[in-house]
C-alpha distance (Angstrom), angle and dihedral (degrees) to the residues before:
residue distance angle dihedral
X1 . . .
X2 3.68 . .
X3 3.97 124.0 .
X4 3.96 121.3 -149.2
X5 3.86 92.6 -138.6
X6 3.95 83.8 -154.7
X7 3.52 105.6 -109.3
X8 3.89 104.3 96.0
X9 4.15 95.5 -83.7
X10 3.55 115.6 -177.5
X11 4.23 117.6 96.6
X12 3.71 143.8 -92.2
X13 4.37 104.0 0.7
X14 3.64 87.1 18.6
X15 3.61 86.6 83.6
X16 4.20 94.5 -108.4
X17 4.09 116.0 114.9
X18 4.03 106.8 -88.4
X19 3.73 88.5 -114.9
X20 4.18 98.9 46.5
X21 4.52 109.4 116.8
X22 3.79 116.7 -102.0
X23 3.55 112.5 -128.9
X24 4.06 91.4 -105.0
X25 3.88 90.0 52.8
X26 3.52 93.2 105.5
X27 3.24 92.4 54.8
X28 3.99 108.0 58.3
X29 3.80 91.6 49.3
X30 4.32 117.3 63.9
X31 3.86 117.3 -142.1
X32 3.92 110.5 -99.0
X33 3.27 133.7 -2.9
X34 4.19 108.2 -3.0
X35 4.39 108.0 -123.6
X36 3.58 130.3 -178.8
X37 4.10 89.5 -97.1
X38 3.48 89.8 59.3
X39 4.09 86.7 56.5
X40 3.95 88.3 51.3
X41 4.14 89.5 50.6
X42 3.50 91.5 51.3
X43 4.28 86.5 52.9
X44 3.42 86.2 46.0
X45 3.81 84.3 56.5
X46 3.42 99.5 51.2
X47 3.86 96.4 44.0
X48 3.71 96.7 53.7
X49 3.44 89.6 47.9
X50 4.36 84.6 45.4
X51 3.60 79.6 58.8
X52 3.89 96.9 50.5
X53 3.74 98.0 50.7
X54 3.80 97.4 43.8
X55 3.60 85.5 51.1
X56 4.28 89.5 55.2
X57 3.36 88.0 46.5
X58 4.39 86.6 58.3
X59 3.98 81.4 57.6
X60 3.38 98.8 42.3
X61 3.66 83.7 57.5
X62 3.45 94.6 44.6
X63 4.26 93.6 49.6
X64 4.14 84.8 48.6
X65 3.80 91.9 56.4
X66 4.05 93.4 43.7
X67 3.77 80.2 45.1
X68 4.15 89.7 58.6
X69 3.31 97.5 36.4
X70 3.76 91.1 56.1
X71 3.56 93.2 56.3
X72 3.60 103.5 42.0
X73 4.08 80.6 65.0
X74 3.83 93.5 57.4
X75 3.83 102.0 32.0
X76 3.63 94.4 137.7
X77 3.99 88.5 67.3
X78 3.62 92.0 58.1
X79 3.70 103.0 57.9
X80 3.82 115.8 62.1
X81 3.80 101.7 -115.8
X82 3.49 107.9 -161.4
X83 4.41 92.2 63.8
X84 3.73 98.8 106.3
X85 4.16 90.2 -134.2
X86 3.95 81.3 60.0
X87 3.83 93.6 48.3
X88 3.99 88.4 49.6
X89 3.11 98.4 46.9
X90 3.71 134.0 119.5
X91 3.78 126.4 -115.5
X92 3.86 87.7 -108.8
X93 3.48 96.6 46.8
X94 3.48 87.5 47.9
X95 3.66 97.9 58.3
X96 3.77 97.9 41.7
X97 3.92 91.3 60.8
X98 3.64 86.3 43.8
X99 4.19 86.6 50.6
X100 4.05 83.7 43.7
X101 3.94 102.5 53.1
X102 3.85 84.0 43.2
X103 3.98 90.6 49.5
X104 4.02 86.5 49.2
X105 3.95 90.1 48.8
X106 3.64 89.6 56.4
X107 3.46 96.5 44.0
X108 3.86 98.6 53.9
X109 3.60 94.1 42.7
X110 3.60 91.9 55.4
X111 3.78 101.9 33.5
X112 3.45 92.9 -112.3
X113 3.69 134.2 154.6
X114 3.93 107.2 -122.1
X115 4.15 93.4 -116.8
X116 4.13 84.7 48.1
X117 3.94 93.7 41.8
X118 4.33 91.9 46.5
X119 3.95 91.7 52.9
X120 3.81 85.2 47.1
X121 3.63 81.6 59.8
X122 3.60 101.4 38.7
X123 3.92 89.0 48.4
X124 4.10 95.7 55.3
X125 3.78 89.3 40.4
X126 4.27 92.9 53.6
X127 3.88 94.8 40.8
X128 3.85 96.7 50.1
X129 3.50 96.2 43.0
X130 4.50 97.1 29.1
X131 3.24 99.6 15.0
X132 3.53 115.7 46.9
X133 4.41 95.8 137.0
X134 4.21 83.4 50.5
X135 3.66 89.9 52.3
X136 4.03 92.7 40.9
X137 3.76 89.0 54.4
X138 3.90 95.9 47.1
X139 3.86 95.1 49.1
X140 3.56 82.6 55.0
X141 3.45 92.0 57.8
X142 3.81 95.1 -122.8
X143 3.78 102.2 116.9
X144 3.46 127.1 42.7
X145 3.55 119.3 -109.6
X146 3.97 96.9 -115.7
X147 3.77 85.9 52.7
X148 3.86 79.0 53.5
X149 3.94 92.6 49.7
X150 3.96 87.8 45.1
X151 3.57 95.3 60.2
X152 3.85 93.0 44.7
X153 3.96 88.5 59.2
X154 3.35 79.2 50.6
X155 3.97 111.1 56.3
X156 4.19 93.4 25.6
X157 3.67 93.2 103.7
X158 4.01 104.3 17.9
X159 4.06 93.9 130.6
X160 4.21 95.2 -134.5
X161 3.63 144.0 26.5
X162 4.05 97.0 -109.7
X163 3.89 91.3 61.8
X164 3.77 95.5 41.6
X165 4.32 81.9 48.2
X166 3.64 83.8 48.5
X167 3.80 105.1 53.2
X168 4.02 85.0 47.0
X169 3.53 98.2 54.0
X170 3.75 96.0 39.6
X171 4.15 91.5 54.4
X172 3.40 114.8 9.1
X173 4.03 94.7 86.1
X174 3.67 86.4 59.0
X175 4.19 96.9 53.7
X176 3.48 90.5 84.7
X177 3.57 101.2 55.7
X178 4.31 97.6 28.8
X179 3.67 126.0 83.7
X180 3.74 116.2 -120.5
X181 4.07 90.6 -99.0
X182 3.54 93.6 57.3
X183 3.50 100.6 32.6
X184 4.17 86.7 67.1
X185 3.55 89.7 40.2
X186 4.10 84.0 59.5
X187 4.01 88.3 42.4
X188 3.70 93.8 51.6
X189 3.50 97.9 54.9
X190 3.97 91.4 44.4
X191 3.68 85.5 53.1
X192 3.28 95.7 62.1
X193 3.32 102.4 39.0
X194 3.81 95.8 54.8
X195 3.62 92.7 33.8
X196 4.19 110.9 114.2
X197 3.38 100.1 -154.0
X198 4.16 118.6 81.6
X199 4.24 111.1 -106.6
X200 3.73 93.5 -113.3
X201 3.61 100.2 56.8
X202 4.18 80.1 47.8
X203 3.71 103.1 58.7
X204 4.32 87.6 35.8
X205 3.65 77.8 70.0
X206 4.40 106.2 36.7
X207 4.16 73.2 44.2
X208 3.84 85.0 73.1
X209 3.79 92.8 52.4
X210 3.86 98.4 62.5
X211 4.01 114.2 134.6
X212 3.22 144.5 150.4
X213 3.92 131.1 -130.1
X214 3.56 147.2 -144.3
X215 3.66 115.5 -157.3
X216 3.95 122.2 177.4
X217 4.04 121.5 -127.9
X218 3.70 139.5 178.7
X219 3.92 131.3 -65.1
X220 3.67 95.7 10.8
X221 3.79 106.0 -43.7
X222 3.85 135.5 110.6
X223 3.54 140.8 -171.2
X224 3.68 126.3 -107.0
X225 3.58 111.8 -173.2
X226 4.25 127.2 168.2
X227 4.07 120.9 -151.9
X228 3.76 95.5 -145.7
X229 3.68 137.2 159.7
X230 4.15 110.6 -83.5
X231 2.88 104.4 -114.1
X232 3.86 102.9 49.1
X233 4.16 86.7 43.2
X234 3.87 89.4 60.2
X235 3.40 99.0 33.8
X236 4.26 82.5 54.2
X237 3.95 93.1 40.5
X238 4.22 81.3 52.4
X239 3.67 100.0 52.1
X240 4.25 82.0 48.1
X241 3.95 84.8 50.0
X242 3.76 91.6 51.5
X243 3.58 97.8 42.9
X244 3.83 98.8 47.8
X245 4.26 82.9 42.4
X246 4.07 90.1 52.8
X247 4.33 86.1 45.2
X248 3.51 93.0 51.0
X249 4.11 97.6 45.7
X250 4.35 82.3 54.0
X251 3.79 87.2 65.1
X252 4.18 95.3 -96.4
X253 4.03 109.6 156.1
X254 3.24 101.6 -154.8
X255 4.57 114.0 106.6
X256 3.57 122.0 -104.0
X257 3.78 94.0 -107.4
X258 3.85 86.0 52.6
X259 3.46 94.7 48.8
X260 3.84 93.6 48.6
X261 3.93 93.3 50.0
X262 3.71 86.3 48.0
X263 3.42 97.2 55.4
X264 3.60 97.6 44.9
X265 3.83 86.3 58.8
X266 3.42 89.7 53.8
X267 3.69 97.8 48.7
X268 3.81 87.6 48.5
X269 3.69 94.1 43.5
X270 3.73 105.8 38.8
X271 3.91 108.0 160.0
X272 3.71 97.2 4.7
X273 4.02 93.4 113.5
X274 4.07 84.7 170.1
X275 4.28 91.9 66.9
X276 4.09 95.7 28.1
X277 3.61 110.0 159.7
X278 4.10 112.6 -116.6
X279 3.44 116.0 -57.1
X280 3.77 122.4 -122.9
X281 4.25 114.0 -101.7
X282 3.89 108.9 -80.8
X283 3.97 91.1 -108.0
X284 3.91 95.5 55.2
X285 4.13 120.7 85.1
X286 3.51 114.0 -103.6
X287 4.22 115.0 -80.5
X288 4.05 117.9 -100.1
X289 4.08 104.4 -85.9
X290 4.17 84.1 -122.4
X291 4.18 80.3 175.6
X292 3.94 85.0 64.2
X293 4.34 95.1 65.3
X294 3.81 87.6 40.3
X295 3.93 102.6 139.3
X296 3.72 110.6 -171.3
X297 4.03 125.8 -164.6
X298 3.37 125.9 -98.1
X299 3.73 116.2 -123.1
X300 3.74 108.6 -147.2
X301 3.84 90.1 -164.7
X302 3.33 88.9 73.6
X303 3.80 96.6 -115.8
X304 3.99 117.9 140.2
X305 3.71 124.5 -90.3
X306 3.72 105.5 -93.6
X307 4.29 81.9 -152.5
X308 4.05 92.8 52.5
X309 3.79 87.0 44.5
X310 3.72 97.8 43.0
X311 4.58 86.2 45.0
X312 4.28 83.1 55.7
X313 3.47 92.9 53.9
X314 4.32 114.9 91.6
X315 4.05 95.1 -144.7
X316 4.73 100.0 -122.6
X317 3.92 120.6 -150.5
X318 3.09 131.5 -176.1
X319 3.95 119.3 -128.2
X320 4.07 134.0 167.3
X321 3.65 110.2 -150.3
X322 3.99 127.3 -171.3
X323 3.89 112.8 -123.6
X324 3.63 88.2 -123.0
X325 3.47 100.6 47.2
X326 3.75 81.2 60.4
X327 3.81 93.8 53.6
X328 3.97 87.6 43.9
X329 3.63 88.2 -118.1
X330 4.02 89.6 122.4
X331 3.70 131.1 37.8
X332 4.06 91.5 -156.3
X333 3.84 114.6 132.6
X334 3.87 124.4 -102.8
X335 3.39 115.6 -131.1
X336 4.28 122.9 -124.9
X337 3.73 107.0 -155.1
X338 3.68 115.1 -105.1
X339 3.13 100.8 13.5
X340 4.00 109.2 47.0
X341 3.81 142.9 -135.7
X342 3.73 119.4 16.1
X343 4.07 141.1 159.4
X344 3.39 114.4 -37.6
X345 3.99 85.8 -152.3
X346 4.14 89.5 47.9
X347 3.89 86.4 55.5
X348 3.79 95.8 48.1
X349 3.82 89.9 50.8
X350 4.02 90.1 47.3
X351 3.70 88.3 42.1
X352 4.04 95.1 46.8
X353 3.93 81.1 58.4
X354 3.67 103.9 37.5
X355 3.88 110.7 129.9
X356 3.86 89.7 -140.4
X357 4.29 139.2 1.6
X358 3.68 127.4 -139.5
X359 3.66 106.4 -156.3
X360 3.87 121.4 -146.1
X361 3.97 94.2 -153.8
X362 4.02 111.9 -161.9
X363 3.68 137.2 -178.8
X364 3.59 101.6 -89.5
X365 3.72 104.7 -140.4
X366 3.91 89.8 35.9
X367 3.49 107.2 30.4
X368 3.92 95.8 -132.1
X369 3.89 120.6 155.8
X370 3.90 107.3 -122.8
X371 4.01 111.2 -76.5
X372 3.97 111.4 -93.9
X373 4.21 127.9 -171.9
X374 3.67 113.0 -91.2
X375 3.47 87.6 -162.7
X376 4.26 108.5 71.5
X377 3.80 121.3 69.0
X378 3.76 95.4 -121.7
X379 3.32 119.7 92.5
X380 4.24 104.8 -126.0
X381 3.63 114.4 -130.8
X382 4.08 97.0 -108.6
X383 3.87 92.9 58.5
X384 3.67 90.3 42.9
X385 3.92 90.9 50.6
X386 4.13 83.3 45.3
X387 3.70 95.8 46.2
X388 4.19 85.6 49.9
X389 3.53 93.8 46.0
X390 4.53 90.6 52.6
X391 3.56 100.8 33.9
X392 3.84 103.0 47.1
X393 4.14 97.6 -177.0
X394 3.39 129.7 -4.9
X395 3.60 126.6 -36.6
X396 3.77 107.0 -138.2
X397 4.26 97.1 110.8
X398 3.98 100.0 -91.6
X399 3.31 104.5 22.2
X400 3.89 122.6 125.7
X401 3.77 103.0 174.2
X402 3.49 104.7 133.3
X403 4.22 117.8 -102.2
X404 3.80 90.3 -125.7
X405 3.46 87.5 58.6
X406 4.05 97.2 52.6
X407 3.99 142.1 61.1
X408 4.01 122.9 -94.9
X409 3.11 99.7 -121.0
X410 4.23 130.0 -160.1
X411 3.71 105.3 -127.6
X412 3.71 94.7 -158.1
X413 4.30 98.5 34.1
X414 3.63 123.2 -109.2
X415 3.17 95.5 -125.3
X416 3.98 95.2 56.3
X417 3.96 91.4 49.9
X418 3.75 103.5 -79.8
X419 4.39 111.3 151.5
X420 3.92 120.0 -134.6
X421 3.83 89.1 -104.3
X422 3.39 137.2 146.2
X423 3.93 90.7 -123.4
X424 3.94 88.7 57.8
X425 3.77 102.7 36.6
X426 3.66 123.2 76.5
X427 4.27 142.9 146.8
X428 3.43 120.0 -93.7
X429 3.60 121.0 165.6
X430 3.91 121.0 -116.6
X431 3.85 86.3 -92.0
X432 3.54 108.3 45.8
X433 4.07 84.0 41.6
X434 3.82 83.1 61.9
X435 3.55 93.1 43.2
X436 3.83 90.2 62.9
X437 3.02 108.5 48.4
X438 3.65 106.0 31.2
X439 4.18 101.6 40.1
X440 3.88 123.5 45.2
X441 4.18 89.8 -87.5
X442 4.01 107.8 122.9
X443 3.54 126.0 178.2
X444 3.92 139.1 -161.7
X445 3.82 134.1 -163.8
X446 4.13 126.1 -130.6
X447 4.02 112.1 -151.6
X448 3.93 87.8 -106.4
X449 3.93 87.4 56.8
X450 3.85 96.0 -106.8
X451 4.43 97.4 152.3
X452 4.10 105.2 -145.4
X453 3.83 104.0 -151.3
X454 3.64 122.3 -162.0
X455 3.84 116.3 -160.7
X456 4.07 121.2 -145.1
X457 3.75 86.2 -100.8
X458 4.00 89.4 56.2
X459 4.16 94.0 -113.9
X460 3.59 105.4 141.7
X461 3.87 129.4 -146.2
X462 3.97 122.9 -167.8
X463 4.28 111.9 -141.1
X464 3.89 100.9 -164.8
X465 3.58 114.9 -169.5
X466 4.21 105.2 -92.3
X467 3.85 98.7 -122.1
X468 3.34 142.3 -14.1
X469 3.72 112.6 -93.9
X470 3.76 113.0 -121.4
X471 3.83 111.5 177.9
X472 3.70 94.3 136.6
X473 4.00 103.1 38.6
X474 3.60 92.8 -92.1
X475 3.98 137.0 50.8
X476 3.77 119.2 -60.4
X477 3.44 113.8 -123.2
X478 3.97 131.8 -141.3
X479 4.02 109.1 -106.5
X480 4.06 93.1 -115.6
X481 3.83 88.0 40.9
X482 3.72 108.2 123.6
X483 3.95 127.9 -106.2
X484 3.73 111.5 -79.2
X485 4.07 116.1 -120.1
C-alpha cells in the first residue's frame, strides 16, 4: 500500500521533520466536514477488512495442515538416522521426534513460541479433519479466527463424529454474532451436553493437567497464575477476597486487588522474609496474617501435607547483580534469571539476605572471565558461570527456559573434535538438546555466540545472544577470548 520513496521516510528519529505527513495521513482524516456516515464508512472499512484477515488466517490453517501432512509422509528424513537413540528407538518414539522437529520448523518460521506454534498445529489438524463447517465459515471470512481456535479446543478430544457434529450445529450459528467470552461459554455447555463420556470420568482426567505458571510482565513484575479445579480456585480467590476485605475495614490503604495479590504472596511465601511480598506504607496497621487461619487437608493415606511441605521450603532465585549497583554507585537493573531486568533496590535486599554468592570475577579493565583449558571435556566453573551469565535460557530460537535449568551443550561434539570453548558451548534445554542430536536440526556457533540453526527442511534461523552483558561497565568477555587492543 505504502511505498518507501528511498530516502529514509518515516518521522521524527527517522531523519524526516516531526511535523512532515506519513504516507497513511490521508487516510485517517475524511475530506470536508467529518459526519456520522463518514464514522459508519470507516466501520465498514475495518469490517471488510475483519473479513479479509480471518479469511487468511482459514489458509494459513489450511497451508499448516498440508505442511503436517507432508511431513508425516517423509518422517524418516527428519530424524538423523545414524544417532544410535534414533536407531533404537520405537515406532512411537520415532514419530513423536519426527512430530517435534516439524513442531520446531513451524515455530521458527513463524516466530512462534513452541507451545503457540504446536496448538497452531493442533488447531489446523482438528478443523480439517472435525471441523470442516468451522473451517468453511472462517475461509469465508465470517467468523473470526479465535472463534475458530475456540471451537478447536472444543472438538480436539470429543470421542466421535456425531458429538463433534453436535457442538457445531448447536453454536456455530451464533459465532458470528457472540463475543469470544460468550461464544466459549456457549461451547462449553455444548460440550458437555454432546459429550459421551459421564462428567466425572472427564474432570478425573483435566484433574491430571493441573499446573501452575510463571509468566513475565513489564517493569519488574510477572504473572503467577494456577490451573486448578473450580471450585478450589474460587474458594482460594474468596479467602484472598475476605482477607484483603477484613485489611481494608482495619484502616489498611492499600486496594482490594493489592491486598489480594499481597496476601497470596504471603500465603505462598510464609517465612521466606528474603521474597516477602510488598509491605504495606509505614502509616497503615499491619495486613491480616491470612497464612495464620491456613487449614490444610488431612491425607488419610498417610502421605505428607503438600502445604506443611511447601511452608518448610525457603523459596531460591536466581539474580545477577552489578558490584556497583550494590554500592549504589549505579542505578542499572539486575537481572532475575528467566525472566529479566528488575529493581536494583529489590536485588540488593534479596542479595543482603542471600544464604550464599557465586561471584563472576572478570578482568577489570577488560572485562574477561578468568582463563579456563580448552582442552578437558568438563566444562570449568568460570566458563560455566560466563556461559550462564550470556546465554540467559536456552538457546534454541524461542525458548525461555532458564540456562540454570538446561545442559551445556558442545555444538560441534567432543568426540568429533569440538574445544571446551565458549564459541562451541551453549544451553539448550533437555528438549531442544534432544532435538539436535536425534532429528535433522543442526546448529553452529558465531564468535559473538549468535547459534545458526538449520531445520530438516534447510530454513535457517539466527539466535543472537539477547544483550550484551555489562556487569563491569563494559562487555564481558569469554575466558579464552583474546586480549583487547
Amino acid at each position: 500500500m505504502f511505498e518507501d520513496g528511498g530516502g529514509g521516510g518515516g518521522r521524527e528519529g527517522q531523519g524526516e521533520a516531526p511535523d512532515s505527513p506519513a504516507p497513511w495521513d490521508p487516510l485517517l482524516s475524511p475530506a470536508g466536514e467529518p459526519t456520522v456516515h463518514d464514522v459508519s464508512a470507516a466501520l465498514d472499512d475495518l469490517a471488510t477488512l475483519q473479513a479479509r484477515i480471518d479469511a487468511l488466517e482459514g489458509e494459513k490453517l489450511l497451508a499448516v495442515e498440508r505442511a503436517r501432512r507432508t511431513a508425516g509422509q517423509c518422517e524418516t528424513a527428519l530424524l538423523a538416522g545414524e544417532e544410535v537413540q534414533v536407531l533404537r528407538a520405537g515406532a512411537d518414539r520415532r514419530h513423536q521426534l519426527a512430530r517435534r522437529a516439524f513442531v520446531a520448523d513451524v515455530a521458527t518460521t513463524l516466530r512462534l513460541g513452541e507451545q503457540q506454534a504446536q496448538h497452531l498445529v493442533d488447531t489446523a489438524q482438528t478443523l480439517t479433519s472435525a471441523g470442516s463447517a468451522t473451517l468453511h465459515e472462517l475461509c469465508r471470512g465470517k467468523i473470526s479466527a479465535a472463534h475458530a481456535r475456540a471451537m478447536a479446543d472444543a472438538l480436539v478430544d470429543l470421542p466421535d463424529a456425531p458429538a463433534r457434529a453436535a457442538v457445531q450445529a448447536a453454536t456455530l450459528p451464533e459465532a458470528a454474532t457472540s463475543t469470544l467470552t460468550q461464544f466459549r461459554a456457549r461451547l462449553r455447555r455444548a460440550r458437555d451436553r454432546a459429550h459421551p463420556e459421564p462428567f466425572t470420568a472427564r474432570h478425573d482426567k483435566a484433574l491430571e493437567k493441573r499446573a501452575v505458571f510463571v509468566d513475565p510482565a513489564a517493569d519488574g513484575m510477572a504473572w503467577l497464575s494456577a490451573c486448578l479445579p473450580a471450585t478450589t480456585a474460587h474458594a482460594a480467590y474468596d479467602r484472598l477476597t475476605r482477607a484483603g476485605r477484613a485489611a481494608r475495614d482495619a484502616g489498611d490503604p492499600r486496594s482490594l486487588p493489592q491486598l489480594r495479590a499481597d496476601a497470596y504472596a504471603a500465603l505462598l511465601l510464609a517465612g521466606a522474609d528474603d521474597v516477602a511480598p510488598p509491605a504495606a506504607p509505614a502509616t497503615a496497621p499491619r495486613p491480616v496474617k491470612a497464612a495464620a487461619t491456613t487449614t490444610a487437608a488431612v491425607d488419610d493415606g498417610g502421605v505428607p501435607d503438600l502445604a506443611d511441605q511447601a511452608r518448610r521450603i525457603t523459596p531460591r532465585v536466581h539474580v545477577t547483580v552489578p558490584v556497583m549497583a550494590l554500592l549504589d554507585r549505579s542505578t542499572d537493573p539486575a537481572e532475575l534469571a528467566g525472566h529479566g531486568p528488575i529493581d536494583p533496590r529489590v536485588a540488593s535486599s534479596l542479595t543482603a539476605a542471600a544464604p550464599s554468592l557465586r561471584r563472576l570475577l572478570v578482568d577489570p579493565t577488560s572485562g574477561t572471565v578468568l582463563a579456563t583449558d580448552p582442552g578437558t571435556y568438563t566444562v570449568p566453573a568460570a566458563l560455566r558461570a560466563y556461559l550462564e551469565a550470556r546465554d540467559g535460557r536456552c538457546r534454541f530460537p524461542g525458548c525461555t527456559r532458564a540456562a540454570e535449568h538446561c545442559d551445556v551443550d558442545h555444538t560441534v561434539a567432543w568426540a568429533d573434535g569440538g574445544h571446551t570453548v565458549a564459541d562451541n558451548l551453549a544451553h539448550l534445554c533437555r528438549r531442544h538438546h534432544v532435538l539436535k542430536h536425534q532429528t535433522r536440526w543442526s546448529a553452529t556457533q558465531a564468535r559473538d555466540g549468535t547459534m545458526v540453526w538449520t531445520s530438516p527442511t534447510g530454513r535457517v534461523t539466527r539466535d543472537p545472544v539477547a544483550d550484551p552483558v555489562d556487569l563491569t561497565g563494559r562487555e564481558l568477555r569469554p575466558p579464552d577470548a583474546p586480549d583487547p587492543p
